[in-house]
N, C-alpha and C positions, 0 to 999 in steps of 0.2 A: 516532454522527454527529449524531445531533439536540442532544446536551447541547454539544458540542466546535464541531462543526463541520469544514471544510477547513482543514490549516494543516500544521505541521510539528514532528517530533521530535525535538529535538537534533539538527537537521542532520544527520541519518542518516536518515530516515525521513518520506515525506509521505502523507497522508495527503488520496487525489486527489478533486476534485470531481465532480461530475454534470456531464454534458454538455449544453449547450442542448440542446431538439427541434429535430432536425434537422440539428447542428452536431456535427461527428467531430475534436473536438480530440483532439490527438495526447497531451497533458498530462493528458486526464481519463477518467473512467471508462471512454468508450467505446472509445478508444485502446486502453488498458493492459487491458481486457477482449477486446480484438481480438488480438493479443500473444498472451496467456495461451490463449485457444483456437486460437492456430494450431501449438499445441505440446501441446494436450490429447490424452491415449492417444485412437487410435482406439477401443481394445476398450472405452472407458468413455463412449463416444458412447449420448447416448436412442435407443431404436429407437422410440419412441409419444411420444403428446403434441402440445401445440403445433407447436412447431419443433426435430422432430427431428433436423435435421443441425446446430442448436448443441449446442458443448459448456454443461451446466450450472454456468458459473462466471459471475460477474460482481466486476470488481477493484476495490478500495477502495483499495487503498495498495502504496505500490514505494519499497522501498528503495536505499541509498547503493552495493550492491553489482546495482544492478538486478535484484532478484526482484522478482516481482508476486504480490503477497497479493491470495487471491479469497474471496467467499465460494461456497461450495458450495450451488446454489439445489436443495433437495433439501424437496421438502416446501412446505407453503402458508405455513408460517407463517417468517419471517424473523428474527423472534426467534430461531430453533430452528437456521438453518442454521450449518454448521461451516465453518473457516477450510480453507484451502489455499493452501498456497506453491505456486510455481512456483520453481525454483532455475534461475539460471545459472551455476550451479558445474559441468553436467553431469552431475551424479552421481549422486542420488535427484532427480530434476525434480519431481516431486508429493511433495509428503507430505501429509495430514487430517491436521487436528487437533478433537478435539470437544467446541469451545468458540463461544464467539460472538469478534468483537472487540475489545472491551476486557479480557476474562479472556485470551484470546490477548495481548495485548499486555503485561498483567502479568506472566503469565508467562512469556515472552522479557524483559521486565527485571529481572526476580526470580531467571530462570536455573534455572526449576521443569520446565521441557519434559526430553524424554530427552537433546536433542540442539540445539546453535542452531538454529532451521529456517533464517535467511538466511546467503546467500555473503560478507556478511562480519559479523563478530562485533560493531564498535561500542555496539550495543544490548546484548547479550548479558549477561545478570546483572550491570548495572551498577549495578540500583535507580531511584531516582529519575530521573524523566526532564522534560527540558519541553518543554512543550507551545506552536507558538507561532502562533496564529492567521495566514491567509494573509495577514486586511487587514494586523496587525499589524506581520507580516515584510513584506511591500511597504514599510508607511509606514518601518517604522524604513530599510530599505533604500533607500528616496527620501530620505530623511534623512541620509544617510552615515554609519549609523549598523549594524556587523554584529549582526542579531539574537543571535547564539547568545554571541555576547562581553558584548557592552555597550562594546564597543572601536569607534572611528573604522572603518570600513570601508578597507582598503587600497585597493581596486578601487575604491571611489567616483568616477563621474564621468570614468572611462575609456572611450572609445567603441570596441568590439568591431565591425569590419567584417565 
């Protein structure tokens, strides 16, 4: 987060901000962490600690298939904690993974995991991915300009009621 930043993956993948203090945008961390523990197992609920009726996740990024990638706040040190999906496919809804973020990330485009963790494959051992900053994607999108092409934006300038 500190090197990169907010912004987006190949149009499959964002990669969500921090919330104002105070502010519950639906778009950012505290949203898509609100989401992800209202579908946290009960049985893996803290019984000690701070606040023990949160689940120990908090979400960084959601994909084109809506899953919400958390990290798993287990331990003091945040370097150290592991990824978790949350799947909307139904199926496996959790999986751990015991890595950090960008090793996680590599390997969903590398296609080194057991299995894709997200409900849809896009990302999935494709390799090379890009990376495109949020101001970036605004301004080219203020521009008429589609981030992920470098093509005129079709919707450019169409008003959505």
């Amino acid at each position: 987060m500190s090197a990169y930043g907010v912004g987006g993956i190949s149009d499959a993948f964002e990669v969500i901000h921090p919330d104002e203090f105070g502010v519950r945008d639906s778009g950012g961390m505290a949203g898509e962490t609100a989401n992800a523990r209202a579908v946290w197992p009960a049985e893996f609920m803290p019984t000690e600690g701070p606040s023990p009726a949160k689940s120990p996740v908090i979400a960084w990024g959601v994909t084109v298939g809506s899953d919400v990638v958390c990290w798993l706040t287990r331990g003091e040190n945040p370097d150290q904690w592991p990824v978790v999906v949350v799947s909307r496919d139904g199926f496996s809804r959790w999986t751990s993974y015991e890595c950090g973020m960008a090793e996680f990330l590599r390997r969903v485009f590398s296609g080194e995991l057991e299995a894709c963790p997200f409900s849809d494959a896009t990302l999935w051992g494709t390799g090379v991915q890009k990376f495109v900053h949020w101001k970036e994607e605004l301004r080219l999108l203020e521009s008429g300009v589609d981030p992920w092409t470098g093509e005129p934006d079709p919707l450019a300038g169409i008003g959505f009621d």
